[in-house]
SERO-4910 file (N, C-alpha, C, O; in steps of 0.05 Angstrom, whole numbers):
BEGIN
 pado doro    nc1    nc2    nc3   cac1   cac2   cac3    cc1    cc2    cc3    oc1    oc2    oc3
  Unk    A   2951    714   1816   2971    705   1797   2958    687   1776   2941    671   1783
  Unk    A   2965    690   1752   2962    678   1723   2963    645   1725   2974    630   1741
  Unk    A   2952    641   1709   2958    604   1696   2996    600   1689   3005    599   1666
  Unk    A   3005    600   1701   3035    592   1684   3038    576   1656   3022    560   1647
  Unk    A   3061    584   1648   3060    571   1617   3062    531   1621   3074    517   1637
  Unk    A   3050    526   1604   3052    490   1606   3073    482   1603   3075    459   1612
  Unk    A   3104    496   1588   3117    490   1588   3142    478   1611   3162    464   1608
  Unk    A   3126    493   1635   3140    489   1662   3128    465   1679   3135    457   1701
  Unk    A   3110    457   1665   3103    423   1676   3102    399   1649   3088    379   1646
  Unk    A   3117    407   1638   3117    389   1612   3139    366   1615   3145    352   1596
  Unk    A   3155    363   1643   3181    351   1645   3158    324   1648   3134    325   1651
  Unk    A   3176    298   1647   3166    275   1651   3189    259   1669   3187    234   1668
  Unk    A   3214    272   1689   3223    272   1698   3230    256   1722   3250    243   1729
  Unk    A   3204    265   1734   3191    263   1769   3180    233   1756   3177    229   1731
  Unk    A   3170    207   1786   3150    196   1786   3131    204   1783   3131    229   1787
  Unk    A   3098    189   1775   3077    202   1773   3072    204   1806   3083    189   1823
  Unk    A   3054    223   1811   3041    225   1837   3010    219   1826   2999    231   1808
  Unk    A   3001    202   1839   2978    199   1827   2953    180   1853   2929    175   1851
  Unk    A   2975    175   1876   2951    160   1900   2935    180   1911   2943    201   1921
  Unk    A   2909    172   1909   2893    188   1921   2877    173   1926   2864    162   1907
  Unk    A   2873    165   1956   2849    137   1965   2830    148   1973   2833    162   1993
  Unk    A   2800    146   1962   2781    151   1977   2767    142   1987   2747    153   1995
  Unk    A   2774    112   1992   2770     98   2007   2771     92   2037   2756     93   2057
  Unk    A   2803     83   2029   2820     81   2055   2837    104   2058   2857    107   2044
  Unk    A   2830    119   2074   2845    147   2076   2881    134   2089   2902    144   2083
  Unk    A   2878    119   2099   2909    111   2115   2929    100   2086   2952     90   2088
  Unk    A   2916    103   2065   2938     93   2040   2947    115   2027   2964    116   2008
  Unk    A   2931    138   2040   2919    167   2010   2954    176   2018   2965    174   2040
  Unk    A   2964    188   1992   2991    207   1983   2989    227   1996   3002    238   2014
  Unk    A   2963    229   1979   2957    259   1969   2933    274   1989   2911    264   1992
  Unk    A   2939    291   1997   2919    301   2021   2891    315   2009   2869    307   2016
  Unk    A   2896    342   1989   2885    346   1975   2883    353   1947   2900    366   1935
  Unk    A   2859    343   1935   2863    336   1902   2851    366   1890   2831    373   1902
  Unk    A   2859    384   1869   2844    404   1859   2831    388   1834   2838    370   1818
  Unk    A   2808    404   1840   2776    401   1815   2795    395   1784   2819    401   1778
  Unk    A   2776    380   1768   2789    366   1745   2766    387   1726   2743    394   1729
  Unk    A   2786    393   1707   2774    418   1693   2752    403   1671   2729    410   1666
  Unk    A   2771    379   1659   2762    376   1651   2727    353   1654   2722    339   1674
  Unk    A   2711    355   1632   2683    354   1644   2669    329   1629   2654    313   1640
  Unk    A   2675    328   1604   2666    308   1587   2684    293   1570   2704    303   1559
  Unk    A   2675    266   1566   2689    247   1550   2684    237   1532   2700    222   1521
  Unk    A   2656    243   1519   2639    220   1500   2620    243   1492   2605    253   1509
  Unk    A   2619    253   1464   2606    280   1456   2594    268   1416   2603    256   1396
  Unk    A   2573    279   1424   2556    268   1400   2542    248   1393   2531    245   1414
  Unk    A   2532    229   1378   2513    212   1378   2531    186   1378   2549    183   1362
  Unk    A   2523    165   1399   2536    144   1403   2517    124   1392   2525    101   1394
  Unk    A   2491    128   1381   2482     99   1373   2488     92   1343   2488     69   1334
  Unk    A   2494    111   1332   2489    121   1299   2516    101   1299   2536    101   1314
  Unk    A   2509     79   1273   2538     70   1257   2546     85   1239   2535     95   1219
  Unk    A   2573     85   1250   2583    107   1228   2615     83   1217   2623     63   1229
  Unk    A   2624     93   1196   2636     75   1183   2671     80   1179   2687     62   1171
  Unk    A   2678    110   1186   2709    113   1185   2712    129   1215   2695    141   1228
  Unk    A   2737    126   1223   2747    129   1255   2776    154   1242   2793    147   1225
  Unk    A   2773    177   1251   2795    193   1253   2811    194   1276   2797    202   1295
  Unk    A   2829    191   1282   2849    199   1310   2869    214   1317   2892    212   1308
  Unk    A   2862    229   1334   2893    253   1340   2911    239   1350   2903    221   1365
  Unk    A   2934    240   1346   2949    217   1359   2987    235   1364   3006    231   1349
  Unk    A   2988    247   1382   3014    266   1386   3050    246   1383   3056    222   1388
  Unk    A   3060    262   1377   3089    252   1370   3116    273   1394   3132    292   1393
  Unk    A   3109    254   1411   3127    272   1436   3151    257   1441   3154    258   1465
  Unk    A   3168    246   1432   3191    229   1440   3194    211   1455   3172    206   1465
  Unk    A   3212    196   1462   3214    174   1465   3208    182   1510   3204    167   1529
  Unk    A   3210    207   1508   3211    209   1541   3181    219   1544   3175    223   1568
  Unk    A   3167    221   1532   3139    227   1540   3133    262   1549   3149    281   1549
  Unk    A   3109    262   1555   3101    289   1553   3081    296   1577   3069    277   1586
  Unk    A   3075    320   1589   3052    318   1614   3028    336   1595   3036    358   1589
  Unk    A   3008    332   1588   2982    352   1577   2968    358   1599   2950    342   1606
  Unk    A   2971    376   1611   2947    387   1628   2913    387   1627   2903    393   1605
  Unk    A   2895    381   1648   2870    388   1641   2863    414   1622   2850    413   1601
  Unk    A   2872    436   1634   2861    462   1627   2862    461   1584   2847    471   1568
  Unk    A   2887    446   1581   2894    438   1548   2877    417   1542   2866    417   1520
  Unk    A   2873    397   1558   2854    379   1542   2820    384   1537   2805    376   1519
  Unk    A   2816    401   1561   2787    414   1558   2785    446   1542   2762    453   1536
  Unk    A   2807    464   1534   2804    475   1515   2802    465   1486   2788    475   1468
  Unk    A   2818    442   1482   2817    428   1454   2789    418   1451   2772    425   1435
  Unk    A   2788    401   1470   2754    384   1463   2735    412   1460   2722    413   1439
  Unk    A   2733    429   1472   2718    445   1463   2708    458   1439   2686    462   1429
  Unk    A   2737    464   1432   2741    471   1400   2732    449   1381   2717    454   1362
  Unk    A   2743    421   1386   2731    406   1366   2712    392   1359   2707    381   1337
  Unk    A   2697    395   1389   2668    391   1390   2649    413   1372   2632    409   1354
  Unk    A   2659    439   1382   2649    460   1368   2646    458   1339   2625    458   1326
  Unk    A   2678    454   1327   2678    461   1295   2666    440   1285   2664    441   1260
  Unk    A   2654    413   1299   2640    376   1289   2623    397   1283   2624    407   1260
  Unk    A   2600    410   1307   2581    409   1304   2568    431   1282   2549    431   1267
  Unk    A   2588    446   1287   2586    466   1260   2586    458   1225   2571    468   1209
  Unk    A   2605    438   1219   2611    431   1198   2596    400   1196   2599    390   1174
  Unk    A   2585    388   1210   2585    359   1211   2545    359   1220   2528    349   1205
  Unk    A   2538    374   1249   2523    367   1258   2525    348   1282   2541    330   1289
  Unk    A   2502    358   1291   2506    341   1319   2500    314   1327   2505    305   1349
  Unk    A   2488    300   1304   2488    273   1296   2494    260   1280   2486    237   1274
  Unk    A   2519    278   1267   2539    263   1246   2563    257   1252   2579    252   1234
  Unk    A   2571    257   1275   2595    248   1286   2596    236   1315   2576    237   1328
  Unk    A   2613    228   1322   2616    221   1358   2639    219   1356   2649    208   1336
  Unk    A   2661    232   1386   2680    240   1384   2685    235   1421   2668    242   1438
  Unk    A   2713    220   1427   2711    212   1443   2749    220   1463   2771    216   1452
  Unk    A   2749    226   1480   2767    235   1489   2785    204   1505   2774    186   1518
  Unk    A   2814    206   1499   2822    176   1509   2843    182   1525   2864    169   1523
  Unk    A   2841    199   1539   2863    194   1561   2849    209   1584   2828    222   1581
  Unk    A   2866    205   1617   2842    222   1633   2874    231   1648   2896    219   1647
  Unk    A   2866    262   1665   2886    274   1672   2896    261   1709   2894    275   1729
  Unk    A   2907    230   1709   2920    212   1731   2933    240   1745   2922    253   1763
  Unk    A   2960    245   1732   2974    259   1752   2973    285   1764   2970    305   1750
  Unk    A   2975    289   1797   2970    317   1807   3000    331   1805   3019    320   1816
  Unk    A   3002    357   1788   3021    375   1792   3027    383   1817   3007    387   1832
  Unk    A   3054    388   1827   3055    397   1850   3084    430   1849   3103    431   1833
  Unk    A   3080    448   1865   3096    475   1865   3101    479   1881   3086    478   1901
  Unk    A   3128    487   1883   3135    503   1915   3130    530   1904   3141    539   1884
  Unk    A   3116    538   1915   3106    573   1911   3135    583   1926   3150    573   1943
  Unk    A   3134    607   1911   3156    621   1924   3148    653   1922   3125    654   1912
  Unk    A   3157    677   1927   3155    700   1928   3162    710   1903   3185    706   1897
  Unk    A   3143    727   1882   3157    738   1866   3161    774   1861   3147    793   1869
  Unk    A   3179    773   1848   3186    811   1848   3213    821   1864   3230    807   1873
  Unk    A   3211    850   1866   3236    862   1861   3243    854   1900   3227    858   1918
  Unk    A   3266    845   1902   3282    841   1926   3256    816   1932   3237    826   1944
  Unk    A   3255    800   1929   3233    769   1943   3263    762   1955   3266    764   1980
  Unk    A   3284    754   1942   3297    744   1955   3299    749   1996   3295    731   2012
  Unk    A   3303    769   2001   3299    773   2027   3269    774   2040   3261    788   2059
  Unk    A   3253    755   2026   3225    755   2044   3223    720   2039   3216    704   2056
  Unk    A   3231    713   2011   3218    675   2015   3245    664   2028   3269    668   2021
  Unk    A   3234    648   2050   3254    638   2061   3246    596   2056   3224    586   2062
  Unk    A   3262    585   2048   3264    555   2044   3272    544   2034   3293    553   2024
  Unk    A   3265    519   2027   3288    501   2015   3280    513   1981   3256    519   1979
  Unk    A   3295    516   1959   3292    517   1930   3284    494   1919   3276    499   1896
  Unk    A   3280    468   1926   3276    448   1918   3254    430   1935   3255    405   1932
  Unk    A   3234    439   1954   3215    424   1974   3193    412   1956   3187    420   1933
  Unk    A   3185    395   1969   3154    376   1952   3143    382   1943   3133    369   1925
  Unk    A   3131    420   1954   3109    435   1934   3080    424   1945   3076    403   1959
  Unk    A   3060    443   1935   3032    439   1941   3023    434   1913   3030    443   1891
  Unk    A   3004    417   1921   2982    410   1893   2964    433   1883   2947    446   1894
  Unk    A   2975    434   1858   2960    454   1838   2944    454   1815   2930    472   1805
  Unk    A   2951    424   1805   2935    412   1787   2927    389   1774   2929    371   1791
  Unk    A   2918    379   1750   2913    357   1738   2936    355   1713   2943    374   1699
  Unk    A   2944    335   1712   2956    336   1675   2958    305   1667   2956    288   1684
  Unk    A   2960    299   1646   2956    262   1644   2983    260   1620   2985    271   1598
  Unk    A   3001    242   1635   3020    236   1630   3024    218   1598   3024    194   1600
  Unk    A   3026    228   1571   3020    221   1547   3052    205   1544   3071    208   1560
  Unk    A   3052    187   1518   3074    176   1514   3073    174   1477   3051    175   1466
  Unk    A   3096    172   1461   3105    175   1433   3082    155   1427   3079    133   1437
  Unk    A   3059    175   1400   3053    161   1383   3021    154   1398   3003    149   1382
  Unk    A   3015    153   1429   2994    158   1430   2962    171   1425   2959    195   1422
  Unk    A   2943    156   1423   2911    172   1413   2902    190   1437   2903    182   1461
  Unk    A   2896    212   1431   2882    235   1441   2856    234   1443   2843    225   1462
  Unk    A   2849    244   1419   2818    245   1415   2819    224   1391   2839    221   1377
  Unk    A   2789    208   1389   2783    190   1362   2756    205   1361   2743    213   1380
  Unk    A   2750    209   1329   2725    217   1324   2717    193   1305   2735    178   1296
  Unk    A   2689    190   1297   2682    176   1289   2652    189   1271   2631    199   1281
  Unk    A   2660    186   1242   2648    204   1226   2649    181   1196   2665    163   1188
  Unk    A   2623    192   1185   2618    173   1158   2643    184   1133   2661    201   1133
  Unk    A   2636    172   1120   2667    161   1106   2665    190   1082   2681    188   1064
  Unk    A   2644    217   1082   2643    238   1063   2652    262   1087   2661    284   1081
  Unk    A   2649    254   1111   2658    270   1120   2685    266   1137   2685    277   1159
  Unk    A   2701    255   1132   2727    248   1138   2740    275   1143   2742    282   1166
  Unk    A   2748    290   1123   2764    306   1113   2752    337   1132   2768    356   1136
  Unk    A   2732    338   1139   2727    358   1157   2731    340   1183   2733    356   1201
  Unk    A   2733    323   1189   2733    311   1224   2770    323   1222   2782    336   1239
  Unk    A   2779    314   1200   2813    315   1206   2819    344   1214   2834    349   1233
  Unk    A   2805    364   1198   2805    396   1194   2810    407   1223   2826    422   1233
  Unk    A   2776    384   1236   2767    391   1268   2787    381   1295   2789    389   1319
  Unk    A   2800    362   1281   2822    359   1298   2848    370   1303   2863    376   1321
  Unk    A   2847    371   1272   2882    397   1277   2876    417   1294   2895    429   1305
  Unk    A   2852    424   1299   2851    452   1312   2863    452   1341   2870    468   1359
  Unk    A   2862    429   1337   2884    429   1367   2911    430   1369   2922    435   1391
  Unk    A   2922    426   1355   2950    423   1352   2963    449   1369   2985    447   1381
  Unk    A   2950    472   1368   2951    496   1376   2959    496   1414   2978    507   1425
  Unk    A   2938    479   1427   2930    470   1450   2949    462   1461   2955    473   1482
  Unk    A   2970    435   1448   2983    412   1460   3014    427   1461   3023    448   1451
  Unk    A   3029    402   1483   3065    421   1485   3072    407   1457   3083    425   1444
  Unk    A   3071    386   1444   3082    372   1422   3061    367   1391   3036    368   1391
  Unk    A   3076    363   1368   3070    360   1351   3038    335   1348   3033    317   1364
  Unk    A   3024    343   1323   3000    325   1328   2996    312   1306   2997    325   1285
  Unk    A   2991    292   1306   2982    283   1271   2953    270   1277   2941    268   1298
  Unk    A   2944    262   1246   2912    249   1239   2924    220   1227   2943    216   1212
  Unk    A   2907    201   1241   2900    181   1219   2866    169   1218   2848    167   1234
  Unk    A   2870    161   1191   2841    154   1183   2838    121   1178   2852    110   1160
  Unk    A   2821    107   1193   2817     89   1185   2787     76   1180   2767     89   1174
  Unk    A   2787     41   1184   2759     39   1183   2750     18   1199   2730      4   1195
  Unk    A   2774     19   1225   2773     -1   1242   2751     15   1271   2762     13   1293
  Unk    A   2738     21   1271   2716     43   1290   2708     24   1306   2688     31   1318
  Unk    A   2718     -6   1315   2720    -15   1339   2742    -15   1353   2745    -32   1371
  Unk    A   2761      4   1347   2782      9   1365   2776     34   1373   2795     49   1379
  Unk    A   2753     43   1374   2753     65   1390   2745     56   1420   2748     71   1439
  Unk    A   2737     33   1421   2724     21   1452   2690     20   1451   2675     19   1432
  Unk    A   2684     22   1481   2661     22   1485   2648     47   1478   2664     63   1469
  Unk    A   2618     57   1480   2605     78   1466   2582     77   1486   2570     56   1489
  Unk    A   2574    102   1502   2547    104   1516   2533    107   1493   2539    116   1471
  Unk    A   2505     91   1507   2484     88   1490   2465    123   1482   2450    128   1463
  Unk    A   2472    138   1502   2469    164   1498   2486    193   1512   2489    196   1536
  Unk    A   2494    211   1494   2514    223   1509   2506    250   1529   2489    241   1545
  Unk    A   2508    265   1532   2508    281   1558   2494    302   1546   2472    308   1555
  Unk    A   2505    315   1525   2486    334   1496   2458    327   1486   2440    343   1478
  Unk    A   2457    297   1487   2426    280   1475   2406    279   1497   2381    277   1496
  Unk    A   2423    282   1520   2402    280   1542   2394    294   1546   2369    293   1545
  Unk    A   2407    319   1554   2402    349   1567   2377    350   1539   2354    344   1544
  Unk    A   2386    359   1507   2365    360   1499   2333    350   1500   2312    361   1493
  Unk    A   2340    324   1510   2308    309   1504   2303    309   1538   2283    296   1544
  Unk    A   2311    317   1550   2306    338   1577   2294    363   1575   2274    372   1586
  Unk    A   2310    373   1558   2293    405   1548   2257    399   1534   2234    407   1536
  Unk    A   2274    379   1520   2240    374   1500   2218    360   1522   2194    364   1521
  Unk    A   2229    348   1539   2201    343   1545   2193    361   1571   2170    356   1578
  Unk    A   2205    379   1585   2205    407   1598   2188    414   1578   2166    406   1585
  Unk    A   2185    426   1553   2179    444   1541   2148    427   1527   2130    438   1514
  Unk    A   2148    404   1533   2130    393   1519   2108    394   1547   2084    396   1541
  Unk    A   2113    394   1569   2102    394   1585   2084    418   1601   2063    418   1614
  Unk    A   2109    444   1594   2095    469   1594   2070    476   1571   2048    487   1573
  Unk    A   2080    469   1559   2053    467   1519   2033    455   1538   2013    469   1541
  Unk    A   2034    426   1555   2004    421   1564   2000    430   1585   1976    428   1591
  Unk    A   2014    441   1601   2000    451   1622   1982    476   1617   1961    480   1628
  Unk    A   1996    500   1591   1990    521   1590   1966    505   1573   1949    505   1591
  Unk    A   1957    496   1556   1942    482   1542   1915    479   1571   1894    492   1568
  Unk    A   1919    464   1594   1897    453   1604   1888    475   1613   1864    477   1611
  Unk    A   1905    502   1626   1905    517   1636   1886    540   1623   1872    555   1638
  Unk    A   1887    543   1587   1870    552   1567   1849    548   1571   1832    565   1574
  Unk    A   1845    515   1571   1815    505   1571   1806    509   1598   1782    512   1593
  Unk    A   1807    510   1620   1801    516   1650   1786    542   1648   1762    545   1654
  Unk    A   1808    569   1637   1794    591   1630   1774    589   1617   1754    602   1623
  Unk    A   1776    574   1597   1750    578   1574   1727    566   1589   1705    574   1581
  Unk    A   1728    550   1608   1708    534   1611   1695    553   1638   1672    554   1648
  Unk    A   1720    568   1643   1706    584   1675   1694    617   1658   1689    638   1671
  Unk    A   1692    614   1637   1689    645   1620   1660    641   1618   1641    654   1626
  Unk    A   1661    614   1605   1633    602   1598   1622    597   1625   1599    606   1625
  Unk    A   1625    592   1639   1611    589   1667   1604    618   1675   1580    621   1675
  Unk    A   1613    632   1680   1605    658   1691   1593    680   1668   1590    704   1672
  Unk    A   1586    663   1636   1570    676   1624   1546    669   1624   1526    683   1619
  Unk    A   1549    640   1632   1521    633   1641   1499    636   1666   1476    629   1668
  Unk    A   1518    649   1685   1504    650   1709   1482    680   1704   1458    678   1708
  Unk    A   1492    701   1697   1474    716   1695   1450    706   1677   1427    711   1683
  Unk    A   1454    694   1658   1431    685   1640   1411    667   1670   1391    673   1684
  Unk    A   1425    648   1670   1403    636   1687   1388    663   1718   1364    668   1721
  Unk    A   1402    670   1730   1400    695   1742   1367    716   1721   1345    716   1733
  Unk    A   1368    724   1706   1350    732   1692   1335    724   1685   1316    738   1676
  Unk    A   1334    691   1685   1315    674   1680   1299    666   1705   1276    659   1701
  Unk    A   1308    667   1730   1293    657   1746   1286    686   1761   1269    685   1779
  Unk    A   1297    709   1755   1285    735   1759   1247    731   1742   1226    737   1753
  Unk    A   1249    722   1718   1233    720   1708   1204    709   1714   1182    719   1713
  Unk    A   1216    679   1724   1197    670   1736   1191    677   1763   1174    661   1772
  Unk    A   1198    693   1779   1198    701   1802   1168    720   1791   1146    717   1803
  Unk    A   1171    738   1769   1157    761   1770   1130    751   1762   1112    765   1769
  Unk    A   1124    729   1750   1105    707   1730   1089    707   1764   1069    693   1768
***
């Protein structure tokens, strides 16, 4: 069976369910938690000052809204993508501000022709945990990117692309307050893996490098042994 539409966990209805102790198991709700789709929070170069702050910021009513992981990690994707495309991968940093607290929960039931005479139970029971979603409220920030003040106007471009993603309407604002985005790792998860790669790759260059000169030096060794070989044939015959 399929992903169901978001629109069937979009109520804000229910309390949140959200205890899950991994600590002290005798407090835990929740028995078992499913995998959080989503993976990253902090994308692009965090040391660079940059000077204007863009923000997605959704307009869901006064009763609030549930965004699922699977929506918040298809958006970041996309707008990570179109930064890096239009911007570069060190002309922006873009930062995700909410995390998915509450676990969805379903009473599965039977579907198709005659289920009625096979699911037997209550229509309304507690349901099993099926997912992540983080409970948003009117007027709240999504994503903030943070981009120099010529490229504004593509960070905004890169953010509508989500609007597509979310259950409710989305707007941009631009400002030049880029200490309200919070704290900032000193390097992000993209900068690492690369200068991981580079020095992997810088390391293969010297190995194959010593590995060159080893040959050359054992080429030259075994061109010299017959010489000497012929030479002391020589004096043998003297």
């Amino acid at each position: 069976m399929g992903l169901r539409p978001g629109h069937c966990y979009n109520t804000t209805k229910d309390r949140p369910y959200t205890r899950h102790a991994v600590n002290v198991h005798k407090r835990n709700y929740i028995g078992a938690v499913p995998g959080l789709k989503t993976r990253q929070w902090n994308m692009g170069d965090g040391q660079k000052q940059f000077d204007t702050i863009v923000d997605l910021k959704v307009g869901c009513g006064p009763r609030g809204a549930q965004l699922r992981d699977n929506a918040i990690e298809s958006s970041r994707l996309m707008i990570n993508r179109t930064l890096i495309k239009r911007v570069g991968k060190e002309g922006f940093f873009l930062k995700l501000r909410v995390y998915p607290h509450h676990i969805l929960r379903e009473n599965k039931q039977a579907q198709g022709a005659h289920a009625d005479r096979i699911q037997k139970g209550m229509s309304h029971a507690f349901g099993k945990t099926i997912g992540r979603a983080a409970r948003i409220r009117d007027g709240q920030v999504i994503f903030s990117a943070l981009v120099m003040d010529a490229d504004k106007d593509k960070a905004v471009e890169s953010l509508m692309r989500a609007a597509s993603r979310f259950p409710c309407p989305v707007t941009t604002r631009i400002g030049k307050d880029v200490e309200s985005i919070g704290t900032k790792p000193k390097k992000t998860r993209d900068l690492v893996k690369e200068e991981e790669e580079a020095k992997a790759k810088a390391a293969e260059g010297a190995l194959a490098a010593a590995e060159g000169e080893a040959a050359k030096e054992g080429e030259a060794a075994g061109a010299a042994k017959p010489e000497a070989k012929a030479a002391e044939k020589k004096e043998a015959k003297k």
